[in-house]
Backbone as JSON Lines, residues from 0, in Angstrom:
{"i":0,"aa":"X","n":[0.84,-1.17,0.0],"ca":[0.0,0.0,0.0],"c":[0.89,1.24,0.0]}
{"i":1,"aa":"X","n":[0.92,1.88,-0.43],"ca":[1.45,3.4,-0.69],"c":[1.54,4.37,0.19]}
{"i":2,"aa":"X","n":[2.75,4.89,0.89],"ca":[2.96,5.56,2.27],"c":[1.91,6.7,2.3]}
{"i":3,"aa":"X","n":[2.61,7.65,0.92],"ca":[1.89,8.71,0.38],"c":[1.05,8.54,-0.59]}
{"i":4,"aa":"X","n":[-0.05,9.41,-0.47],"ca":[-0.9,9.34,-1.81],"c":[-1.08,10.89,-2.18]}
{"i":5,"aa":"X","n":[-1.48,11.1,-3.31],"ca":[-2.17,12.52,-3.94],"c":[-2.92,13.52,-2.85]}
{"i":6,"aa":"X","n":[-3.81,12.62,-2.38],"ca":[-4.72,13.16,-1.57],"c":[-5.11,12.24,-0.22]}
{"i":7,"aa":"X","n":[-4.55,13.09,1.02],"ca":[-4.49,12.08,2.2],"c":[-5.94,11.8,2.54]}
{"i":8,"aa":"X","n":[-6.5,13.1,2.25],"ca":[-7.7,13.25,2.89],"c":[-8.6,12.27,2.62]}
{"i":9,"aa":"X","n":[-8.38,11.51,1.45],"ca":[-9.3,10.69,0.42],"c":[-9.07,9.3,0.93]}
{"i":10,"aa":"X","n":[-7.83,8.94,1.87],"ca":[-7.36,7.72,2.63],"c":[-8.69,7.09,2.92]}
{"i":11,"aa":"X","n":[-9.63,7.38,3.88],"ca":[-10.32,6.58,4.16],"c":[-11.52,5.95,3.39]}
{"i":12,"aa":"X","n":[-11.35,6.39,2.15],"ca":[-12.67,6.43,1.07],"c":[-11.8,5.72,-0.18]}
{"i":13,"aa":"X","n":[-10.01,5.13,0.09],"ca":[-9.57,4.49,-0.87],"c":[-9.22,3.04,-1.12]}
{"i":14,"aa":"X","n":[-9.66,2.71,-1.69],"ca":[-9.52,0.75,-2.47],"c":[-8.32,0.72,-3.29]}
{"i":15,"aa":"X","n":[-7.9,0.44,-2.84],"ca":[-6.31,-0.06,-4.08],"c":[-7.2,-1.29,-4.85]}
{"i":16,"aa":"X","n":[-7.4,-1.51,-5.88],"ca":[-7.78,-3.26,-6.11],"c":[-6.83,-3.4,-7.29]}
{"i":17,"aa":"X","n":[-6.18,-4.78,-7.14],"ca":[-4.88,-4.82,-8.05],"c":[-5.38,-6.49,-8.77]}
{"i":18,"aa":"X","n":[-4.67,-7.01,-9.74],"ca":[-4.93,-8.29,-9.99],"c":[-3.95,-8.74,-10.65]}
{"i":19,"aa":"X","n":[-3.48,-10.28,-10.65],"ca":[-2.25,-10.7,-11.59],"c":[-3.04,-11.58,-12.61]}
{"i":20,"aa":"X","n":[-4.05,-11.12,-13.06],"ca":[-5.21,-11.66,-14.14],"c":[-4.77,-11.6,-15.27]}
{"i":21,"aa":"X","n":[-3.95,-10.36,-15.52],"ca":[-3.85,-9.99,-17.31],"c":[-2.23,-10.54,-17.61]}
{"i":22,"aa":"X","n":[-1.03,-10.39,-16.13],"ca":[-0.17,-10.8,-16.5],"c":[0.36,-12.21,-16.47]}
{"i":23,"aa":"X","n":[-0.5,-13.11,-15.53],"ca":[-0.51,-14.29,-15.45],"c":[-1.1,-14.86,-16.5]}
{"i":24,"aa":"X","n":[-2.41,-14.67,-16.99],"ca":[-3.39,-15.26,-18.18],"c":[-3.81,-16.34,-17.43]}
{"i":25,"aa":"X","n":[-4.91,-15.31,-16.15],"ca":[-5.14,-16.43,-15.42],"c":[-6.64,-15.76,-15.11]}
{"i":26,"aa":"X","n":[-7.84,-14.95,-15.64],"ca":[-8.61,-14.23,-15.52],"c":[-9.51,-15.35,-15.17]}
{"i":27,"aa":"X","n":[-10.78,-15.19,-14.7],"ca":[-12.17,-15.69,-14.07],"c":[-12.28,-16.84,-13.0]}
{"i":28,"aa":"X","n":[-10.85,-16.66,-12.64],"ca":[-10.27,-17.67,-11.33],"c":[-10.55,-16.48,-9.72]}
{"i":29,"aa":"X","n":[-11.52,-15.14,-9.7],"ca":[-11.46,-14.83,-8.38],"c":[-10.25,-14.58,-7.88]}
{"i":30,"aa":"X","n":[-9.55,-13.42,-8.69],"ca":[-8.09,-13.94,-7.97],"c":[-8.13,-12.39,-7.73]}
{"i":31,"aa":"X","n":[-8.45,-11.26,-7.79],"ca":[-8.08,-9.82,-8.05],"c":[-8.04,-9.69,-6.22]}
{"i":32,"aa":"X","n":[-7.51,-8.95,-6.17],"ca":[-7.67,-8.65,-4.81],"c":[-7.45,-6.85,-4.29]}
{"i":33,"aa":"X","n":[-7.97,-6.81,-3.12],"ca":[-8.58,-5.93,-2.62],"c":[-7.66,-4.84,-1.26]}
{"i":34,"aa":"X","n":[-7.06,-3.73,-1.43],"ca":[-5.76,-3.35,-0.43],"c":[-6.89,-2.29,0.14]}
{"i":35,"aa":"X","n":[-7.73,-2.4,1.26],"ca":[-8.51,-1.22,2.05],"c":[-8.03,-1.17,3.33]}
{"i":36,"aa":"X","n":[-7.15,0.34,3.48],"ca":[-6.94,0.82,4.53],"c":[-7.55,1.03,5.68]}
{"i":37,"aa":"X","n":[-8.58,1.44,5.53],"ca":[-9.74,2.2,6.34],"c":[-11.09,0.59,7.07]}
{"i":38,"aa":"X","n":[-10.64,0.46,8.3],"ca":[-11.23,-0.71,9.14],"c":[-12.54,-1.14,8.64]}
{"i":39,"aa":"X","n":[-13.26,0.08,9.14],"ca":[-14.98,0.36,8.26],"c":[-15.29,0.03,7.3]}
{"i":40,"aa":"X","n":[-14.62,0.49,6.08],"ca":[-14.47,0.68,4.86],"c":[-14.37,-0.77,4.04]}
{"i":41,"aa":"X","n":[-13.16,-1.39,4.7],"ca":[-12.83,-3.01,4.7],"c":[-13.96,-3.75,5.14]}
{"i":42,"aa":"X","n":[-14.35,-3.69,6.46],"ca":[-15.8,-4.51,6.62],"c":[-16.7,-4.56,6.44]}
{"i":43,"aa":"X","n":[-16.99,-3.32,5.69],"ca":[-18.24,-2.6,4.68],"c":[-18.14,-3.68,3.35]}
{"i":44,"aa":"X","n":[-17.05,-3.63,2.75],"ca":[-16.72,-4.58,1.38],"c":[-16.64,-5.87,1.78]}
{"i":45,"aa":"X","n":[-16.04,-6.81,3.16],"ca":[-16.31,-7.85,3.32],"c":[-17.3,-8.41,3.46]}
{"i":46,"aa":"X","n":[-18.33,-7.85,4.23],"ca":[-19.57,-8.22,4.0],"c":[-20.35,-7.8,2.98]}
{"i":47,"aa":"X","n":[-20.84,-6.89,2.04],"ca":[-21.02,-6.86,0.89],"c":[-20.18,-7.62,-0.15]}
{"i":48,"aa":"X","n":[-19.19,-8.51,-0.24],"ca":[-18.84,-9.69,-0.72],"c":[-19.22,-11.12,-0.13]}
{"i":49,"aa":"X","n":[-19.72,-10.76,0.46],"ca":[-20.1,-12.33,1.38],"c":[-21.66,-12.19,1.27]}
{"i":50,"aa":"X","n":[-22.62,-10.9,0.69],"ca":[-23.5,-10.87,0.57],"c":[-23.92,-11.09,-1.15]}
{"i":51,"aa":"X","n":[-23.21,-11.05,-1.5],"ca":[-22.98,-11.5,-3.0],"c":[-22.34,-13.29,-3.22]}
{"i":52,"aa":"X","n":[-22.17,-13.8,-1.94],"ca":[-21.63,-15.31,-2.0],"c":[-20.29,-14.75,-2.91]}
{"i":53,"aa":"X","n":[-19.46,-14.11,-2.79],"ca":[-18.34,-13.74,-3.31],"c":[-16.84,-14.23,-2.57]}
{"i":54,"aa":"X","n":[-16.8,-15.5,-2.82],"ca":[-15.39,-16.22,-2.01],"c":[-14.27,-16.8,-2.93]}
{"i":55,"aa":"X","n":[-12.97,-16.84,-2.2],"ca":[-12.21,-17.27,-3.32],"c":[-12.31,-18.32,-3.62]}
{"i":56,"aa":"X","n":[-11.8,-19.65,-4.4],"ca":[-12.0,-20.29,-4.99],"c":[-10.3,-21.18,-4.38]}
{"i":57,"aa":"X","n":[-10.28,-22.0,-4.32],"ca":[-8.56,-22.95,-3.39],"c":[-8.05,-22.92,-5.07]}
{"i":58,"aa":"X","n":[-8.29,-23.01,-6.57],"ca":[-7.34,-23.04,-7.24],"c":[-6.6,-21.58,-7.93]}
{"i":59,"aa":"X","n":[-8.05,-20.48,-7.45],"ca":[-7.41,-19.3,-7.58],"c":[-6.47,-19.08,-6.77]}
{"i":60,"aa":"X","n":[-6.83,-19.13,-5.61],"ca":[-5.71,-19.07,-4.47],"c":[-4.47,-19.1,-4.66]}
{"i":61,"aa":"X","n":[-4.26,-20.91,-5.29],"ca":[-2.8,-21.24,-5.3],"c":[-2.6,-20.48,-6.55]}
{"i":62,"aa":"X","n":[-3.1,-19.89,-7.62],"ca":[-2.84,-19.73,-8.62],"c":[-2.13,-18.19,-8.17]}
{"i":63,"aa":"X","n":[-2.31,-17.52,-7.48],"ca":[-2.26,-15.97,-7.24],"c":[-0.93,-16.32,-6.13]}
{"i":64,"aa":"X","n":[-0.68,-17.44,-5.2],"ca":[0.15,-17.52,-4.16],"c":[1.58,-18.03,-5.55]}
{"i":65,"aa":"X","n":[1.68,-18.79,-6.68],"ca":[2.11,-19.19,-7.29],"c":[2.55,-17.9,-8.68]}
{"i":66,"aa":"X","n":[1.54,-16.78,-8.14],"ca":[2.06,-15.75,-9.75],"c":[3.04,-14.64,-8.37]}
{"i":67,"aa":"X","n":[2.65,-15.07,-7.13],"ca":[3.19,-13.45,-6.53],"c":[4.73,-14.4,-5.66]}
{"i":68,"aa":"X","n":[4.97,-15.5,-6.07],"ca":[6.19,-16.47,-5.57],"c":[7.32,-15.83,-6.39]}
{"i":69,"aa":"X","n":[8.58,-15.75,-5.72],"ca":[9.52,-15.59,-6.37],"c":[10.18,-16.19,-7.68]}
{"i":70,"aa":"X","n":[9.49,-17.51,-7.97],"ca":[9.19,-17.9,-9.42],"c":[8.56,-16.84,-10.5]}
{"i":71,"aa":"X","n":[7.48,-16.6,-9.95],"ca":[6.23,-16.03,-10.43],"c":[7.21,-14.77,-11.12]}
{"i":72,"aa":"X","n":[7.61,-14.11,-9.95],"ca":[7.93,-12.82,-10.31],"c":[9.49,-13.28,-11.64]}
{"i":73,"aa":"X","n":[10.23,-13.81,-11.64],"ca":[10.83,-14.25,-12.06],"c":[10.84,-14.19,-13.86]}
{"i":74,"aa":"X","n":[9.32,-15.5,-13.78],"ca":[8.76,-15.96,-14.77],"c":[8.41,-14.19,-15.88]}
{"i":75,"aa":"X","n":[7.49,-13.58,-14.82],"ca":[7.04,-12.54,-15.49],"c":[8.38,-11.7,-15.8]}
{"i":76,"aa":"X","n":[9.23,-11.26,-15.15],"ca":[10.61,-10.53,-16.02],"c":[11.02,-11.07,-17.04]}
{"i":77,"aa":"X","n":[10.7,-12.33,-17.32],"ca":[11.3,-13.26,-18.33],"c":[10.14,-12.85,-19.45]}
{"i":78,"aa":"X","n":[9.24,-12.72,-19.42],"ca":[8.19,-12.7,-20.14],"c":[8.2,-10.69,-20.83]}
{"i":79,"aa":"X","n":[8.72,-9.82,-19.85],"ca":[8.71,-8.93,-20.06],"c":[9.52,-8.52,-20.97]}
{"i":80,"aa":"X","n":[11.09,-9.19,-20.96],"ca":[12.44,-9.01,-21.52],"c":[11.87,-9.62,-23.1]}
{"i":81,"aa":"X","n":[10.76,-10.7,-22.92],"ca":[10.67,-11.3,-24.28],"c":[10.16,-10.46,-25.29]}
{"i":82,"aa":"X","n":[9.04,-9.78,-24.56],"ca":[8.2,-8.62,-25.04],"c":[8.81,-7.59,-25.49]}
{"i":83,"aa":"X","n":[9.9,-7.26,-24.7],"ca":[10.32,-6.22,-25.62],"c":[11.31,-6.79,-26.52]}
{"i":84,"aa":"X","n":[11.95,-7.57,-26.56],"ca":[12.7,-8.02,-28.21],"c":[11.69,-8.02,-29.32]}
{"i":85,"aa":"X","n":[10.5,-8.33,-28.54],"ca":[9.01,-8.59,-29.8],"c":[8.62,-6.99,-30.14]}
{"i":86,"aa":"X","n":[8.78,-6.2,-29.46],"ca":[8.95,-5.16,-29.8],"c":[9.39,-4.09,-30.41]}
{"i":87,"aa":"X","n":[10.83,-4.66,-29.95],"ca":[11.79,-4.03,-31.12],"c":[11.97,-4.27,-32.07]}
{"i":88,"aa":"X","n":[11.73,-5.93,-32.6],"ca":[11.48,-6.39,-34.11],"c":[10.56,-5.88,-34.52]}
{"i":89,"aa":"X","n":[9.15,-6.03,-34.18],"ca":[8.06,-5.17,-34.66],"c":[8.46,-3.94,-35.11]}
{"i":90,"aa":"X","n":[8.54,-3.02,-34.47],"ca":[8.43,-1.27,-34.71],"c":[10.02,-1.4,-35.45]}
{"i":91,"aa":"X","n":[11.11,-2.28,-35.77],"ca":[11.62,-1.89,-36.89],"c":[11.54,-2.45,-38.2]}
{"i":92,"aa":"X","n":[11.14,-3.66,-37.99],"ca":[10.15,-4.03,-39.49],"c":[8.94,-3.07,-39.74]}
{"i":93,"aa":"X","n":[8.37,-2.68,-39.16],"ca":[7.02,-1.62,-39.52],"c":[7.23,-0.56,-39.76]}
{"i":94,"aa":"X","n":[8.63,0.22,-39.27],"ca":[8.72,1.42,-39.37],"c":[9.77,1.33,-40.6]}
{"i":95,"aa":"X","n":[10.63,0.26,-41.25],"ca":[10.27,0.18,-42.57],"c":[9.78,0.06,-43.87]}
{"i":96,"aa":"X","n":[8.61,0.13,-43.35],"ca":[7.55,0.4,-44.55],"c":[7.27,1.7,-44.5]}
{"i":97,"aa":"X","n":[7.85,2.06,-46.05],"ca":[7.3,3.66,-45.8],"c":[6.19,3.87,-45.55]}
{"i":98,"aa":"X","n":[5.88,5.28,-45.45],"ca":[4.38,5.93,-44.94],"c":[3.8,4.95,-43.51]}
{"i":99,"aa":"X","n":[4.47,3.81,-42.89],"ca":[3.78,3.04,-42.06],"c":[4.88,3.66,-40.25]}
{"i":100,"aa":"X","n":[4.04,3.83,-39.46],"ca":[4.65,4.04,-38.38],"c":[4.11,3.64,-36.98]}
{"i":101,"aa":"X","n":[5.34,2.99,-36.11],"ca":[4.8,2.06,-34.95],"c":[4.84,3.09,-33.67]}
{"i":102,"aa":"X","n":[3.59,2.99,-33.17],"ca":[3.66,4.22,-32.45],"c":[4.37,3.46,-31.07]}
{"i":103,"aa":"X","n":[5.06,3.97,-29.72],"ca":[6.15,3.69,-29.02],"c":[5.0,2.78,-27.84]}
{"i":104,"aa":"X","n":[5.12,1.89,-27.93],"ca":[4.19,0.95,-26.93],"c":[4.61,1.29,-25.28]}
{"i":105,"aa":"X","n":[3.91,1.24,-24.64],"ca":[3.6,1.56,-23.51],"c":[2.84,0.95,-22.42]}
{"i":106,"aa":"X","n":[3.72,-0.09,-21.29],"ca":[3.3,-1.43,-20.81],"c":[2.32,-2.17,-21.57]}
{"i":107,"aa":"X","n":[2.32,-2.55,-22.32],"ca":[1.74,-3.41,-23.26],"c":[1.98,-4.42,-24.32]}
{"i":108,"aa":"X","n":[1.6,-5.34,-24.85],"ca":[1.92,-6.41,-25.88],"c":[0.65,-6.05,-27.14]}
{"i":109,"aa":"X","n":[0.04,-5.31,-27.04],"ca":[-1.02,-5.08,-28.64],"c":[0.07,-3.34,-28.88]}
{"i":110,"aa":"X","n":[0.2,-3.51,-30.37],"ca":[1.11,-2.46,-30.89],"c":[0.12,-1.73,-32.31]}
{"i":111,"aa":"X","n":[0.46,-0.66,-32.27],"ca":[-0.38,0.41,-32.93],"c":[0.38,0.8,-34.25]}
{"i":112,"aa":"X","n":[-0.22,0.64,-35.19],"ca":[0.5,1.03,-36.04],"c":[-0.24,1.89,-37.18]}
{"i":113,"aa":"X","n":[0.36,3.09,-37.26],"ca":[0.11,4.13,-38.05],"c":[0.23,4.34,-39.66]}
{"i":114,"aa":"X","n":[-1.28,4.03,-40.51],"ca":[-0.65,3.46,-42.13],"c":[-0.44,4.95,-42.86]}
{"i":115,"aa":"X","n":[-0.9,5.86,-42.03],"ca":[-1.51,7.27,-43.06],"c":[-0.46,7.94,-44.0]}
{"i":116,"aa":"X","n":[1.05,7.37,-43.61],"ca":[1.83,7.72,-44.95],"c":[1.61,7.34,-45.93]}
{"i":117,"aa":"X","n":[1.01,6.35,-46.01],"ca":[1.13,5.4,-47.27],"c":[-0.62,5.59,-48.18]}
{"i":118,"aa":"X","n":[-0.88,7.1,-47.88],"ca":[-1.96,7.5,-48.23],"c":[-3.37,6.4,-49.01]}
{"i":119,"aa":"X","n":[-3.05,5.63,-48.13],"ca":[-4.01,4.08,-48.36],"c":[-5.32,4.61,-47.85]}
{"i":120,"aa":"X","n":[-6.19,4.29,-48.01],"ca":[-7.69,4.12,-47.33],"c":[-7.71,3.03,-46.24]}
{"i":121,"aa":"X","n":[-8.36,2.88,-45.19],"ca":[-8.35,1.84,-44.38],"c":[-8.56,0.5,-44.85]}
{"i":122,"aa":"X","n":[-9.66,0.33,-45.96],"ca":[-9.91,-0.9,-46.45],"c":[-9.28,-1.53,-47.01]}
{"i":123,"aa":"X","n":[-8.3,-1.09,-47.6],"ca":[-6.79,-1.33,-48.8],"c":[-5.97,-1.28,-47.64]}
{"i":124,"aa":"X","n":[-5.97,-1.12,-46.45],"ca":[-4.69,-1.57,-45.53],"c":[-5.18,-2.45,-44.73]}
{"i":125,"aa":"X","n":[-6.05,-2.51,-44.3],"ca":[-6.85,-4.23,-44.01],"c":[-6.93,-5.28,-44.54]}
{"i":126,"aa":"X","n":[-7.13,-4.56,-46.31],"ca":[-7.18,-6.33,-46.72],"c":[-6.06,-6.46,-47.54]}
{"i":127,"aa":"X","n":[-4.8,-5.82,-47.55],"ca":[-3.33,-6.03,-47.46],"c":[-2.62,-6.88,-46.67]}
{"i":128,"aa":"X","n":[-3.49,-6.37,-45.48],"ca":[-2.61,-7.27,-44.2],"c":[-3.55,-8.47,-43.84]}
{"i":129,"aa":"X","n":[-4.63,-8.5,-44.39],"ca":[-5.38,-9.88,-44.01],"c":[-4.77,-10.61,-45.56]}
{"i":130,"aa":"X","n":[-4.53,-10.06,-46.43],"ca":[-3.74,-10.86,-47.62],"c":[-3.01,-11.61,-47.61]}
{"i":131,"aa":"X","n":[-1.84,-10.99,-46.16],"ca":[-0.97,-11.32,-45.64],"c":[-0.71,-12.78,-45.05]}
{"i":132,"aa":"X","n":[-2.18,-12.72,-44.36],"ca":[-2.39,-13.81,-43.62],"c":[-2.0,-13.26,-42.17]}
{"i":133,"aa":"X","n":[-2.05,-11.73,-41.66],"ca":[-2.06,-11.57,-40.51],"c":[-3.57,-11.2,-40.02]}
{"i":134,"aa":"X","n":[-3.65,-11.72,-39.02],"ca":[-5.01,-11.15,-37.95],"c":[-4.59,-9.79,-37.09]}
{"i":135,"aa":"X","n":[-5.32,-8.83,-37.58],"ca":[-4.77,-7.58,-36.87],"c":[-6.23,-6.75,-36.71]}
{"i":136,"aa":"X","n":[-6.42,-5.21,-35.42],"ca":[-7.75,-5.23,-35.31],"c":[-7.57,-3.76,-36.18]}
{"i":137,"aa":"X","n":[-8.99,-3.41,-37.04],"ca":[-8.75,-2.26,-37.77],"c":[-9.29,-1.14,-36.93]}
{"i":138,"aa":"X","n":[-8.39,0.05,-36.84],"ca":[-8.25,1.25,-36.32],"c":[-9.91,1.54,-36.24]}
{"i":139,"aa":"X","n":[-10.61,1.44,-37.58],"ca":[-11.83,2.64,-37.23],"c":[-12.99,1.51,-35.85]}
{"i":140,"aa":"X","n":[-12.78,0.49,-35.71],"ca":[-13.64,-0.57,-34.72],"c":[-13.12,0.31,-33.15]}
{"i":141,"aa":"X","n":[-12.31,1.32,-33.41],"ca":[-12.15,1.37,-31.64],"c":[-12.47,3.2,-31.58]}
{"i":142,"aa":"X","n":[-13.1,3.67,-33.0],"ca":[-13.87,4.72,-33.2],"c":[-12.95,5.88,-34.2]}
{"i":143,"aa":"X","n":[-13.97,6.92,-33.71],"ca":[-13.08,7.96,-34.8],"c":[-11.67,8.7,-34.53]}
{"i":144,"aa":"X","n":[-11.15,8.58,-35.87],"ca":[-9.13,9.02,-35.75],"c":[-8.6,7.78,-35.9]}
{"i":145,"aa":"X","n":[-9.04,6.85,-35.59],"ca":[-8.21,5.4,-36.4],"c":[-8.38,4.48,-37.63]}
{"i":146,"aa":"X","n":[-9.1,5.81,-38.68],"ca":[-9.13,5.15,-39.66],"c":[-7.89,4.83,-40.65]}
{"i":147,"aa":"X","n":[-6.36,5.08,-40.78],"ca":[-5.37,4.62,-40.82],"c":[-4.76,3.88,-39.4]}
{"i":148,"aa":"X","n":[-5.0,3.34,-38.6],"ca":[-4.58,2.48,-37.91],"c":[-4.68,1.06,-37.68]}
{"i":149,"aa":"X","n":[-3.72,0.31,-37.23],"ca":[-4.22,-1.06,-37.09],"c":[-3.73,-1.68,-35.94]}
{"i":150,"aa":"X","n":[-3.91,-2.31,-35.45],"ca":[-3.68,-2.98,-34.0],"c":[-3.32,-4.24,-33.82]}
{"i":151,"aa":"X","n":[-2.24,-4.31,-33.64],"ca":[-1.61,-6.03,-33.79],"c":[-0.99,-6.54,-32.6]}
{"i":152,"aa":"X","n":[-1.14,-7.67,-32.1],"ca":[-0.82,-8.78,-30.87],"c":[0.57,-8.76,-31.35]}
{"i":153,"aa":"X","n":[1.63,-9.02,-30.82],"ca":[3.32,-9.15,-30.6],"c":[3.12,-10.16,-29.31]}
{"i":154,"aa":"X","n":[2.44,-10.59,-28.86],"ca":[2.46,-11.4,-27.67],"c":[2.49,-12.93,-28.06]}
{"i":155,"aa":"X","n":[3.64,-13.1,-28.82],"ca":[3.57,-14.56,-29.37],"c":[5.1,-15.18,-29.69]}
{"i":156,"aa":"X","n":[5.9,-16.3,-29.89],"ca":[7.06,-16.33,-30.08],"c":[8.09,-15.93,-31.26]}
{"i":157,"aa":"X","n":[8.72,-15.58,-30.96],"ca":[10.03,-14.88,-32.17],"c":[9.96,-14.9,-33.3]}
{"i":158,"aa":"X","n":[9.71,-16.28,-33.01],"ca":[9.97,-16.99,-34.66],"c":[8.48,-16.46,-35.75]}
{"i":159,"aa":"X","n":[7.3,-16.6,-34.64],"ca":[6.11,-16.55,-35.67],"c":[6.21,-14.29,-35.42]}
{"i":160,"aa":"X","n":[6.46,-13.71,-35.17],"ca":[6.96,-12.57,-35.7],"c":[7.14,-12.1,-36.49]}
{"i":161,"aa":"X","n":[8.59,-12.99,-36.48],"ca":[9.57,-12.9,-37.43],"c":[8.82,-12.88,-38.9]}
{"i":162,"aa":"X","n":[8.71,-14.24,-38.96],"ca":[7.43,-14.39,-40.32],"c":[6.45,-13.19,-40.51]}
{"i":163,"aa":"X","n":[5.56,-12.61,-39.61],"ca":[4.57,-11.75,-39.41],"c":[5.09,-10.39,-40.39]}
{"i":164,"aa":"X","n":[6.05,-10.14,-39.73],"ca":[6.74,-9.05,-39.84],"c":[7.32,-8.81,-41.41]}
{"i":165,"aa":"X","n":[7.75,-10.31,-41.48],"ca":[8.08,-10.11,-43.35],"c":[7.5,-10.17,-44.25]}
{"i":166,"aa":"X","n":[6.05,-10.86,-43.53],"ca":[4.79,-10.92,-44.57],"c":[4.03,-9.39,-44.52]}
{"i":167,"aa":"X","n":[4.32,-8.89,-43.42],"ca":[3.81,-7.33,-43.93],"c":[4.51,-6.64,-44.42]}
{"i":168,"aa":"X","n":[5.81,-7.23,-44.77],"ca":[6.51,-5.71,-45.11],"c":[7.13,-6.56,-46.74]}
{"i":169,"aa":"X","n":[6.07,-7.69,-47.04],"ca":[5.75,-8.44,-48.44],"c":[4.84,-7.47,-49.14]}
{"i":170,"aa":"X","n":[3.4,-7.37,-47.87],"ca":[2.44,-6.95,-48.41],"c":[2.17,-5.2,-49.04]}
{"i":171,"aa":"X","n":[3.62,-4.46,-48.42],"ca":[3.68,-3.43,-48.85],"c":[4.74,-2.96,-49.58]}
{"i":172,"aa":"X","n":[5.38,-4.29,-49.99],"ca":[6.49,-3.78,-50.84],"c":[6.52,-2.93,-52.28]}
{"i":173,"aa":"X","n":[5.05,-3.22,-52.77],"ca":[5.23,-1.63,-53.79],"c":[5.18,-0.12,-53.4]}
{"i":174,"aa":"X","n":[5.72,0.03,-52.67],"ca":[5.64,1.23,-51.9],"c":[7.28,1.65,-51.76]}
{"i":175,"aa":"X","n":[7.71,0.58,-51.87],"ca":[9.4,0.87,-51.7],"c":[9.97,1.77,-53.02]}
């Protein structure tokens, strides 16, 4: 829990709730958990979880005692270091395609990539890269200003990248 915060005053009215759901890939196991300072506040939410039949589950448990183990933590640096090599291959295969640019990822494994140099229409850079044989999500599905954008997973091993990466920069090679 955090010595200092922004606003002290707000201490007794604050929930930290944290989870190792997204970095484990361990989601709908009951595992998120709950940091309340404030006595009241805490037994206010324990029983309004117990009034919801809201209990943990013994394989979430071990699953959360097993991601926050010195393995765990371990495992995930290992996973982090991988991510960014997947990273750096990405955004320099992409950012050789002209007019195409990888915008600088930011704790994350889905990477953004910017087609609007390549004065394409969205539909002609979708079905370029589904030509490709990549699965990627198109910019305008997450609303307006991403109709040159596309959104691609890097959360996968080297090797199938690697491939990824040369099949898009196949699919835009008249541009060179």
């Amino acid at each position: 829990m955090p010595r200092d915060i922004a606003a002290p005053e707000g201490r007794p009215r604050t929930v930290y709730a944290t989870s190792a759901s997204k970095t484990f890939n361990i989601p709908g196991l009951r595992t998120g958990n709950m940091i309340i300072p404030d006595p009241e506040l805490r037994a206010a939410m324990r029983q309004r979880l117990r009034s919801l039949d809201y209990y943990p589950n013994s394989l979430g448990m071990n699953m959360i005692e097993a991601a926050y183990s010195p393995e765990g933590a371990e495992w995930a640096d290992a996973q982090i270091a991988h991510l960014d090599g997947n990273r750096r291959l990405f955004d320099d295969g992409v950012n050789a395609i002209p007019g195409a640019r990888s915008m600088p990822l930011q704790s994350t494994f889905l990477a953004w990539v910017d087609f609007a140099g390549t004065g394409m229409a969205s539909e002609e850079i979708s079905a370029r890269i589904r030509g490709a044989g990549i699965a990627a999500a198109d910019g305008p599905t997450f609303g307006t200003g991403g109709e040159t954008w596309m959104r691609f997973t890097i959360a996968t091993q080297r090797r199938t990248l690697e491939q990824a990466v040369s099949r898009l920069q196949s699919a835009f090679s008249d541009l060179q």
